[in-house]
C-alpha positions, 0 to 999 in steps of 0.5 A: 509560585513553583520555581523549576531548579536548573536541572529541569532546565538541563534536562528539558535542552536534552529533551529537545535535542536527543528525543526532539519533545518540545518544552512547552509540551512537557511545562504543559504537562507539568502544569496539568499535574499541578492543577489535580495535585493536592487532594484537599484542594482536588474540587477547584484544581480538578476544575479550570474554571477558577484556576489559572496557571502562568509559565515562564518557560524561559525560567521554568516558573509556574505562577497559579492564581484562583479566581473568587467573588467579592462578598457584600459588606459584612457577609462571612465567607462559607467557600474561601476557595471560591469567596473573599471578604470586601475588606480583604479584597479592597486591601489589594484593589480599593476599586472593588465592589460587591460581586467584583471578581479578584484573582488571588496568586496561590501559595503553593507550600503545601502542594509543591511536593505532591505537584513534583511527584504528579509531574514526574508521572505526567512527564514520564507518561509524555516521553513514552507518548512522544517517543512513540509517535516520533519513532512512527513518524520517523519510520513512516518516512522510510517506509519503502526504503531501505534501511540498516539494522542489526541482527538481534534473535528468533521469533519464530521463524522469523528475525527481530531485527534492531533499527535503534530505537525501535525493532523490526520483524523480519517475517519467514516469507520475507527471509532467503532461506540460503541467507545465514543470519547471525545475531550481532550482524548487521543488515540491509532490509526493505521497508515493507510496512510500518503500522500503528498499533496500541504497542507502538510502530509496528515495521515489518521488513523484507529480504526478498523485495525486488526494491531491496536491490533497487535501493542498495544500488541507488545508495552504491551508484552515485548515477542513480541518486542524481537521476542520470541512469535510471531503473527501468525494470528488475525482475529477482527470484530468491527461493527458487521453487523445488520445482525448479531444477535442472534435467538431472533432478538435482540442481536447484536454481540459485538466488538471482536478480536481472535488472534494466537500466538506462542513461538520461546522458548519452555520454554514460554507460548505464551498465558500466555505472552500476557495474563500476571500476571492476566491477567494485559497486555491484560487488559492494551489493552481491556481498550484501545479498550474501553472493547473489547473482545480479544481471545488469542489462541494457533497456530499450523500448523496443520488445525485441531488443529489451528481451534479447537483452534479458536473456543474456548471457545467451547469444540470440539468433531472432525475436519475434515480439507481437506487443498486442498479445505481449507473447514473444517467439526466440529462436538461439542456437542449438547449443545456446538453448540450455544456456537461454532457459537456464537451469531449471527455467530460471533465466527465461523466467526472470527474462519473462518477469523483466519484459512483461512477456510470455517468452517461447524460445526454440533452437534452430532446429526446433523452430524449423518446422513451428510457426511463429519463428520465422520472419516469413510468418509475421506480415506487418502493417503500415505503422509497423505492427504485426497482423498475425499472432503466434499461431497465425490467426490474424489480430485485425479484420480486412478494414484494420479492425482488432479482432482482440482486446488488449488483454487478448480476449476476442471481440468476435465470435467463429461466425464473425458476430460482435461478442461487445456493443459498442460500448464495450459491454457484453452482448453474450453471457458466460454460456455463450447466450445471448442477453439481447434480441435482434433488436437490441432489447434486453431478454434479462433485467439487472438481476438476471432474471428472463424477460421472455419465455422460451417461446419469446412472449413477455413475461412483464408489462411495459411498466414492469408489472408480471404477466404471469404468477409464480406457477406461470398461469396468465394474469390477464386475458387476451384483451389485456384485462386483469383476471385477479383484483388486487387480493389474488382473487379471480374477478367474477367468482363469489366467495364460495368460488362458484360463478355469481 
């Protein structure tokens, strides 16, 4: 027997509770560290087949017992590892007989020193293995969640980021540039992926996620968390591009975020809840984006309404809104036109990414003479949807008909021919050819090659066979019969090739 002293006991509670390793995990362990411990007895621990070990995993007792056969009278044991003598076994059960089985409890005296050292190895092996694991589950769960780190050196171009027990890598392309990390600082980041490697989790995380934000007012707005205001939509540019600059050349949009919300409870103000008493929850969030600007508009299902309220803080004169082409016409005051697009295209291109539309907005003057702004321009029918898009050509035929899919591909050609089947599939190629004749047979197999030549003959049978051979000479005559057997010989010549 093996008897564990209290310390083992001690440390496998701590095991449990801090790095949350079950015990019988690690008394497992330690029994298989037993089992190939003494290298004289290596040929029967290294095999299970006659060792069993027990455990009181209460005590922390290990108990190892070798299975061995019983001798004919008078025959001299050659294996004591594996044999016992009659005698010796009827000492301990007088039932027994010749080629009996007896299980013997080991002594483990010789061996203990050497199972503790295996165990020590076994059980250091067992934490690295299990913490790993832990430590991957754990941050799987907060995959695509946001999560406090601390700021710990380059790599790179990128950060190391500490979560506890494990890093993070913060890459470059998920960094704001006018961001200033400091080692030390602690940080909000957004889980981006957490992958399983050889080395242990790997956890990259982002700054730049539009779901960072997501996640900092769901921690901030106690609305949110409970379901009551819900998220809708949130469009966010954090490294505006060189190109994005004002009229002078000069002026780089800043880092900004819009977002949409809206209230399951009539009786909430979804824009007051994520803005709070003074604005004191969507400051807490500006002071973790490093002072970025963050917009909270309204949502609404309706287009014109929700993007009327995307572009603000602009005042809006009309929107014209066709959802069948997601397009969208915006007609603002003279002096709003700056103020509604924004330095360098900023707050029309965030308005765009918010509504999932392609937003064109003009001053009144502008939009005097230019179709598509003007109320007159856009003829509704009976449920409500406009019948023209934004430069007038009609989105339905005379019997309602679309004439448009919803990706705003035509379905007719200028001449007014189905460029589809009725099964959606093409009746033209890319080149504008057709893949059918007018009867609705096919002119190419699957592969695309021609069925027909140029002057509409077949090319193959109605088995498949071809009519013609690679240089286009004719395979059969006009009665249909074969001019070569099966050798590509010509039927009717001898072997010279004369005539017979």
């Amino acid at each position: 027997m093996i008897r564990m002293n209290n310390e083992l006991k001690k440390a496998l509670e701590i095991l449990e509770q801090e790095k949350d390793i079950s015990r019988d995990k690690v008394l497992e362990a330690i029994k298989d560290s037993i089992l190939s411990s003494d290298p004289k007895k290596a040929k029967v621990f290294r095999s299970t087949e006659n060792i069993r070990i027990e455990i009181d995993r209460d005590e922390c007792e290990f108990h190892a017992f070798a299975k061995k056969y019983v001798l004919d009278e008078g025959e001299e044991v050659r294996d004591d590892e594996v044999e016992i003598t009659l005698e010796e076994a009827r000492a301990i059960n007088p039932d027994l007989k010749p080629d009996d089985e007896i299980e013997i409890e080991l002594d483990f005296k010789e061996i203990s020193r050497i199972a503790t050292q295996n165990a020590k190895s076994r059980i250091t092996q067992i934490l690295r293995e299990e913490e790993r694991s832990n430590i991957l589950h754990q941050f799987k769960e907060c995959e695509h969640k946001v999560i406090t780190g601390t700021i710990q050196r380059r790599i790179g171009r990128g950060w190391n980021i500490n979560l506890g027990k494990t890093d993070a890598i913060l890459p470059e392309k998920e960094t704001v540039k006018d961001e200033r990390y400091k080692p030390g600082n602690r940080i909000k980041v957004f889980v981006l992926e957490v992958q399983d490697t050889p080395k242990g989790a790997k956890i990259i995380v982002s700054r730049t996620h539009p779901d960072l934000v997501r996640g900092l007012f769901e921690e901030e707005v106690t609305e949110i968390k409970d379901g009551t205001v819900e998220i809708m939509a949130i469009a966010r540019e954090t490294n505006p591009s060189s190109e994005a600059r004002g009229e002078d050349g000069k002026h780089e949009a800043s880092r900004r975020t819009k977002m949409a919300v809206m209230s399951h409870n009539p009786n909430v103000d979804p824009v007051g809840a994520c803005v709070g008493v003074n604005g004191s929850r969507v400051n807490v969030v500006v002071s973790e984006l490093y002072g970025e600007k963050i917009d909270i508009i309204n949502w609404s299902d309706n287009s014109a309404d929700l993007i009327q309220n995307a572009l603000s803080p602009a005042k809006i004169v009309d929107v014209f809104a066709v959802d069948a082409t997601r397009v969208a016409k915006v007609v603002v005051p003279d002096s709003q036109l700056s103020l509604a697009i924004g330095k360098g295209g900023q707050n029309a291109r965030l308005a765009a990414k918010l509504t999932n539309f392609k937003i064109d907005i003009k001053s009144e003057t502008q939009a005097q003479d230019a179709f598509g702004f003007h109320k007159e321009d856009y003829e509704l029918d009976e449920n409500g949807y406009a019948k023209y898009d934004e430069n007038g050509n009609p989105l339905y035929d005379e019997n309602g008909n679309p004439l448009y899919d919803m990706n705003g591909n035509p379905l007719y050609d200028e001449n007014g021919n189905p460029l589809y089947d009725a099964e959606g599939n093409p009746l033209y190629d890319e080149n504008g050819n057709p893949l059918y004749d007018e009867n609705g047979n096919p002119l190419y197999d699957a592969d695309g090659n021609p069925l027909y030549d140029a002057e509409g003959n077949p090319l193959y049978d109605a088995e498949g066979n071809p009519l013609y051979d690679a240089e286009g000479n004719p395979l059969y005559d006009e009665n249909g019969n074969p001019l070569y057997d099966e050798n590509g010989n010509p039927i009717g010549a001898n072997a010279s090739g004369e005539e017979a």
